[in-house]
C-alpha positions in Angstrom: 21.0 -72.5 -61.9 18.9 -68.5 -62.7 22.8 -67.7 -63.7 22.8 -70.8 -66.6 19.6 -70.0 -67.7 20.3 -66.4 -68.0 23.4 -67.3 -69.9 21.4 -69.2 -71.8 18.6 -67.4 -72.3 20.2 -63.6 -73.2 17.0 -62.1 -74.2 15.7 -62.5 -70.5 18.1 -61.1 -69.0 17.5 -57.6 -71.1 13.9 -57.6 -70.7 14.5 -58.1 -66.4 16.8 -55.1 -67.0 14.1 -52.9 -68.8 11.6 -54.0 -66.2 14.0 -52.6 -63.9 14.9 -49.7 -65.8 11.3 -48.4 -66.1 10.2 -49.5 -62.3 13.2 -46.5 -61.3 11.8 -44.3 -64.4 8.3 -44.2 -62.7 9.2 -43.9 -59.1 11.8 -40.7 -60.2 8.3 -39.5 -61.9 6.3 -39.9 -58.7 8.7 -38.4 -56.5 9.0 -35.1 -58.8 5.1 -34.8 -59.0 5.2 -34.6 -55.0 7.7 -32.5 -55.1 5.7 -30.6 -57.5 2.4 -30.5 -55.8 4.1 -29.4 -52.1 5.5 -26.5 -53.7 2.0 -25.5 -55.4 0.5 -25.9 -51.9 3.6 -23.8 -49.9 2.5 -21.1 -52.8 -1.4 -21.0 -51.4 0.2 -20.8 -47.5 -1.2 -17.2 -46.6 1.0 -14.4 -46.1 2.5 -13.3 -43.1 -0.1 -9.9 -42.2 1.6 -7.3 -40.1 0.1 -4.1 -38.2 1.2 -1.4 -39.4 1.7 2.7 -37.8 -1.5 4.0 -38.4 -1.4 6.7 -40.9 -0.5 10.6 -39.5 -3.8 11.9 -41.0 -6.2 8.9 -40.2 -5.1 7.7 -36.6 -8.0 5.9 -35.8 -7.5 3.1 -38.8 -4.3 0.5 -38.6 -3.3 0.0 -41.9 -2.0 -4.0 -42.8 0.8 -4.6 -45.4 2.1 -7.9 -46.4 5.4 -9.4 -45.9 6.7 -11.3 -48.7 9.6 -13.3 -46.8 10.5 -17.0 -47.9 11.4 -17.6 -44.3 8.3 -16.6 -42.8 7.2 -19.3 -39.7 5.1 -22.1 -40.4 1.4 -22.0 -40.9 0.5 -23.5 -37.4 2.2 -20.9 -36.2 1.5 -18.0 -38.1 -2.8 -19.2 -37.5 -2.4 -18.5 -34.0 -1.5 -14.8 -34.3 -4.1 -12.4 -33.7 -4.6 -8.9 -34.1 -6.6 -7.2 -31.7 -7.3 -2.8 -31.4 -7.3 -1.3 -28.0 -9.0 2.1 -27.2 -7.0 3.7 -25.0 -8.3 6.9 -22.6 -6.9 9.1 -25.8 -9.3 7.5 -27.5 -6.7 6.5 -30.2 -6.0 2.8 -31.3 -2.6 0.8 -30.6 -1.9 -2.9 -31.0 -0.9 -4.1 -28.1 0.2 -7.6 -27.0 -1.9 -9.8 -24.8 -2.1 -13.5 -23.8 -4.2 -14.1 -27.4 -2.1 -12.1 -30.0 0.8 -9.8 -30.7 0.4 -6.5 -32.1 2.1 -3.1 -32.9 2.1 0.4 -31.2 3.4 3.5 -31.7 6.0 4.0 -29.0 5.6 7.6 -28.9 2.3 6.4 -27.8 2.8 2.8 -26.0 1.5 2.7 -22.4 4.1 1.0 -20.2 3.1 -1.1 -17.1 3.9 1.4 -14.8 2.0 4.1 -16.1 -1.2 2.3 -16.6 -3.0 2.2 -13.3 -6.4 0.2 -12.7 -9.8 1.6 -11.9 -9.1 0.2 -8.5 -6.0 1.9 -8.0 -7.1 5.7 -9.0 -10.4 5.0 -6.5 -7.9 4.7 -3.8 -5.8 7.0 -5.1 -8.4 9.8 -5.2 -9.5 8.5 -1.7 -6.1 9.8 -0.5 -6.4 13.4 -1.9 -8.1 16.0 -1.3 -10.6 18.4 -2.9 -6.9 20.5 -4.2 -5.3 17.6 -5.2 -3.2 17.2 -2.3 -2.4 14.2 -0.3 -5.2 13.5 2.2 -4.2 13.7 6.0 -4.9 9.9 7.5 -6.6 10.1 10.7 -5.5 8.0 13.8 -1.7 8.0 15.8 0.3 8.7 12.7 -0.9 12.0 12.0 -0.3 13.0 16.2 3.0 11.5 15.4 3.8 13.6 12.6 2.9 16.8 14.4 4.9 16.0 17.2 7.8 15.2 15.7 7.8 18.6 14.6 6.9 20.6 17.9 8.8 22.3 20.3 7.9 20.5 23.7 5.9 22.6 26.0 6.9 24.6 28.9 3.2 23.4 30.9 1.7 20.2 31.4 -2.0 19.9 31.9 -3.5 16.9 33.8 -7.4 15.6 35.3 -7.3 13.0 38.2 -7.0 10.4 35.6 -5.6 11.6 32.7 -3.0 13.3 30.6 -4.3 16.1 28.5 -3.3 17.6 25.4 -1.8 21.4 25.0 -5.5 21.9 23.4 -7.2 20.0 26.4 -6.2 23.0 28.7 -9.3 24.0 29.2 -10.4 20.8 30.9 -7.2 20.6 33.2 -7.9 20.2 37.5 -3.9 20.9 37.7 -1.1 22.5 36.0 2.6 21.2 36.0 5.9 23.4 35.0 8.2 21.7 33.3 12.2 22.8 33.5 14.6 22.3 30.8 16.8 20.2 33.9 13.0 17.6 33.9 12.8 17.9 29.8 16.5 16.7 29.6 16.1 14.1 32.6 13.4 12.7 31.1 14.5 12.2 27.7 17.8 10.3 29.0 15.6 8.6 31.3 13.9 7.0 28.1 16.8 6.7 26.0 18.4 4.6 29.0 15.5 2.9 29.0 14.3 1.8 25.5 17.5 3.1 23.0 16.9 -0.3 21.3 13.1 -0.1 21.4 11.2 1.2 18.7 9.6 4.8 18.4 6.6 3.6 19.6 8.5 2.0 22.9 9.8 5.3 23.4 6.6 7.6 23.6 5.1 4.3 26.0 7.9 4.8 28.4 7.4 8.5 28.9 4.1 7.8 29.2 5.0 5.9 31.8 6.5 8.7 34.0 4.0 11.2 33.0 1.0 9.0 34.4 3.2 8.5 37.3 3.9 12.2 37.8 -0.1 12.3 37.6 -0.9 9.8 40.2 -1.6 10.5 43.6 0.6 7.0 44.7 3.8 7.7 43.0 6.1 11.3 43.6 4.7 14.6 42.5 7.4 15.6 40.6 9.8 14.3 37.2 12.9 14.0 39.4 11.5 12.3 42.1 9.5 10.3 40.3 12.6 9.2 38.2 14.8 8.8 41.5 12.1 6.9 43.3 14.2 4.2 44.5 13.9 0.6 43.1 12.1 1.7 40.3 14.1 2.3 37.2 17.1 0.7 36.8 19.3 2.7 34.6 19.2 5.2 37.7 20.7 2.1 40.1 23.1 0.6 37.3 24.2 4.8 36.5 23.3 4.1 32.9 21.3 7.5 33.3 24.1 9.5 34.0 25.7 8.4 30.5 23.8 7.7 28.2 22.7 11.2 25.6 19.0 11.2 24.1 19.0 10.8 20.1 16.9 12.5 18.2 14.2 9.8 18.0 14.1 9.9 22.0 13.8 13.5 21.6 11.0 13.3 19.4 9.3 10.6 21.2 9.2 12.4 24.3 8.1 16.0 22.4 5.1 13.3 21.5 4.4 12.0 24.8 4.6 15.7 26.3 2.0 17.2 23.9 -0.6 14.1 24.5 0.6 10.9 22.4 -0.4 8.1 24.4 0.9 4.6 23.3 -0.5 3.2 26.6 -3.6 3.8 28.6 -3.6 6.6 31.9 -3.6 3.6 34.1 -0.3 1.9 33.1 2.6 2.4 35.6 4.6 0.0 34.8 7.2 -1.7 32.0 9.9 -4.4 32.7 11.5 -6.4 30.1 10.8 -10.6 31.1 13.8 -11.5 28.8 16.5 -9.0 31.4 14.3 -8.6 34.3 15.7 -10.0 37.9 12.5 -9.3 40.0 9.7 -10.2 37.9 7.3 -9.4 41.3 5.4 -6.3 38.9 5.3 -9.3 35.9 3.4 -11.6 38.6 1.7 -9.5 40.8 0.1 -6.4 38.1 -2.7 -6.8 35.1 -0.8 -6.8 31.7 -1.9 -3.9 29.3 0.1 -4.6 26.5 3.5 -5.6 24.5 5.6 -3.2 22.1 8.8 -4.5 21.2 11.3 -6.1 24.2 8.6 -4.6 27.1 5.6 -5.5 28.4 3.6 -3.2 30.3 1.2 -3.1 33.2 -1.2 -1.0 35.2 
């Protein structure tokens, strides 16, 4: 039927197609003049500002140049970059990066991590010198542990009624003991039999040991016989003692015990391990002192 008029009718048909025509003219027109104004407004975005090297004569001023690159990021991006200046104990300004902004630094001049160091950490650090500079000495076992490590052990023992004294402790000594280089050696494999898989601190216990039995009225009054005191020590019953050769941490441990390192108190005789021990009778029947490593020990 709109076909037969149409035919009809020519002159509507041309003035529908005008219509037509000038419906596409003014959309074309209103998509340039967007097109037109977004590329007036991507002119106005601002400009990409980076931190410069601060001039060689002026060190204390960053200078700022513009970049003029097309393909700079957007503007939501580009807002949230933030320049900030950072004295540093030089008292010349870098950029730096930080959780609110990016900058630039020289990087003759860029502090790394690892060099910067907080107030915190130089207190402590000047805490563990001394007035030269020097690495302060800590006070406690671990200096007596360094010391000994580097003695020669000594050729007399020095003991009260109750304790074991040091080599400087002389003076207060009731009784002297000689010590052979046949007891030194004894002793050391004595230990080593004993507590090679102990650590260091093990060691020095166990020769403590034997020196506060060597002290005490109720046990032998010498190294050898306190060592071959029957029922005692097992390495001597098993003949572990006859094999086994002290390593130089046994060595040193006993050099420690020997000049006055005590791991336990004057009053513990005896260790037993409750994971090999047979007879746990010492275990049941003695007043624990103290644990280190695989032994427990008892006075």
């Amino acid at each position: 039927m709109v076909i037969k008029i149409l035919r009809q009718n020519r002159w509507v048909a041309l003035l529908i197609g005008a219509l037509f025509v000038s419906l596409s003219l003014i959309s074309l027109l209103g998509m340039q003049a967007e097109t037109t104004e977004g590329e007036e407004q991507q002119q106005d975005m601002p400009k990409f500002v980076m931190a410069a090297l601060a001039p060689e004569g002026d060190p204390d001023t960053l200078a700022v140049k513009a970049s003029t690159k097309q393909d700079r990021e957007p503007v939501n991006i580009l807002s949230s970059i933030v320049f900030h200046e950072w004295n540093k104990p030089g008292g010349k300004n870098d950029a730096f990066s930080s959780s609110k902004g990016i900058g630039l630094a020289d990087p003759g001049n860029l502090y790394s991590q690892k060099t910067l160091k907080t107030a915190d950490e130089k207190k402590e650090e000047s805490k563990s010198q001394d007035a030269d500079g020097k690495p302060a000495k800590q006070k406690g076992t671990h200096v007596v542990k360094s010391q000994a490590k580097s003695l020669t052990p000594p050729t007399t023992l020095f003991f009260t009624r109750t304790n074991t004294l040091t080599q400087a402790q002389k003076d207060k000594a009731t009784w002297t003991y000689d010590l052979s280089a046949e007891e030194l050696l004894l002793l050391q494999k004595i230990v080593m039999a004993e507590a090679e898989g102990e650590p260091y601190e093990g060691k020095v216990a166990v020769a403590n040991v034997v020196l506060n039995r060597l002290r005490s009225a109720n046990f032998p009054d010498t190294i050898t016989d306190v060592i071959y005191q029957k029922h005692q020590f097992s390495p001597v019953a098993n003949g572990r003692l006859k094999r086994v050769q002290p390593n130089e941490e046994t060595i040193k441990s006993v050099n420690a015990a020997l000049h006055g390192q005590k791991e336990v108190k004057d009053d513990t005789y005896f260790f037993l391990s409750l994971k090999l021990a047979q007879d746990l009778t010492v275990h049941h029947s003695r007043t624990f002192v103290k644990k280190i490593g695989n032994h427990s020990f008892y006075k």
